[in-house]
N, C-alpha and C positions, 0 to 999 in steps of 0.2 A: 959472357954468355949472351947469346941474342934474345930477345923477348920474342920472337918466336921460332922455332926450327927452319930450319934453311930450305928445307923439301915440305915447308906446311903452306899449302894454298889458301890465301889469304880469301874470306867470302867475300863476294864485291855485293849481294844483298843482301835482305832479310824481307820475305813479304807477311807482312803483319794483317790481321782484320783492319784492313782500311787505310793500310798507310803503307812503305815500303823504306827501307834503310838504303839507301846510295851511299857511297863514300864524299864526304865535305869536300866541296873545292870553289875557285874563285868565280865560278857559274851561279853559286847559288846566295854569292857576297848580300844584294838587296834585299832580296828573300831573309836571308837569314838574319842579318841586321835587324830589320824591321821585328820579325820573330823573337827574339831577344832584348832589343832596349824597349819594346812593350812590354814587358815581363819579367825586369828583375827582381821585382821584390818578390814576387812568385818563385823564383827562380831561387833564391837564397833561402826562401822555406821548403826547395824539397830536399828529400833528404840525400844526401850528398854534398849539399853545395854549401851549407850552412857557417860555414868557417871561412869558405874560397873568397878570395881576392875578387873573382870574377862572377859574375859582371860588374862592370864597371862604366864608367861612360867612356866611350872610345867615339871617335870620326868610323865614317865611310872608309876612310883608306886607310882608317889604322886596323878595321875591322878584315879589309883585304887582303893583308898585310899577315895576320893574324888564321885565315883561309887557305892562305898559302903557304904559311910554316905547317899545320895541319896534313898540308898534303904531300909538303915533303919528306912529314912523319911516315905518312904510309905508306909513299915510294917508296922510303928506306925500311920500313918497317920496326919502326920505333916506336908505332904507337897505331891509331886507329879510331879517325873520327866520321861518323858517319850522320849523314843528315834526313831527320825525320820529315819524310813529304807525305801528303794527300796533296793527289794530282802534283800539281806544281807547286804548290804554299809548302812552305816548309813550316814545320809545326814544333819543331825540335831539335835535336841532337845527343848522340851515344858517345858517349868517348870509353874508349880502351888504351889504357895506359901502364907499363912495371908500373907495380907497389913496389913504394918505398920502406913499406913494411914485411919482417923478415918472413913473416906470417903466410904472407902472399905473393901469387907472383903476377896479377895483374888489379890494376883499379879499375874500375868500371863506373863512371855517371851517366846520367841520361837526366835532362828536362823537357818539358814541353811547355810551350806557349800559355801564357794566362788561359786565355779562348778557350786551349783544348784541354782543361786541366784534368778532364774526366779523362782524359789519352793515359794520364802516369801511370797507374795501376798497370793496364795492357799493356802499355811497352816496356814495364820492369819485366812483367811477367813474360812476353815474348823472347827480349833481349835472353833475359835468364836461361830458360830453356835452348834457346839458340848457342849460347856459350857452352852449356852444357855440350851439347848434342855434336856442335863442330869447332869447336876451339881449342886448342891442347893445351890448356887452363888446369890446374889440379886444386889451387883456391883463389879465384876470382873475387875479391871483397866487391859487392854490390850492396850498396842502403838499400834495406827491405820496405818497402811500400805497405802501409797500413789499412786496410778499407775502412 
């Protein structure tokens, strides 16, 4: 069964208060690098990530490497990682992935940057809505954000 219908148009955005979702690719490799190895330990306390392997310290080219299997994902449509910008800084990143749990039928994470930690709240809360409204998702497991 494909993780998403064959005639489901995938969204190529999301315009959020102040930032806007692109789909991840090997354009935004430094950008997003930098956005991330400043920020792991941020990054493993939000909720989702808590348990994950990642991040971890990677290279430049492992990280490219890594941008590129991503977007092979969502040529093929096997999954769906999108990169959180203001202007050109990329400040984050969504991931839409099957659950491996029976429960669900997609995983959903999102972090953002140390810098922009006041962003998590908003883009759980955007993303959310957003899946709701255009995703053929019936349970989407997303970590709920605390204020």
């Amino acid at each position: 069964m494909p993780f998403v219908p064959p005639d489901f148009r995938v969204p190529g955005t999301l315009d959020g208060p102040g930032f806007i979702l692109v789909p991840l690719g090997p354009q935004h490799n430094e950008r997003d690098y930098d956005a991330w190895t400043s920020s792991m330990d941020h990054i493993h306390a939000t909720p989702g990530f808590g348990s994950s392997e990642w991040p971890k310290a990677m290279t430049l080219d492992e990280n490219l490497a890594d941008l590129v299997r991503h977007g092979t994902d969502f040529e093929e449509r096997t999954g769906f990682t999108y990169s959180v910008l203001e202007g050109v800084e990329v400040v984050g990143c969504v991931y839409i992935y099957p659950s491996a749990d029976p429960g669900h039928d997609a995983d959903v994470r999102s972090w953002v940057r140390a810098s922009r930690a006041e962003l998590d709240e908003v883009l759980w809360q955007e993303v959310s809505a957003w899946l709701a409204a255009e995703w053929p998702f019936e349970h989407a497991r997303y970590a709920a954000r605390v204020s």
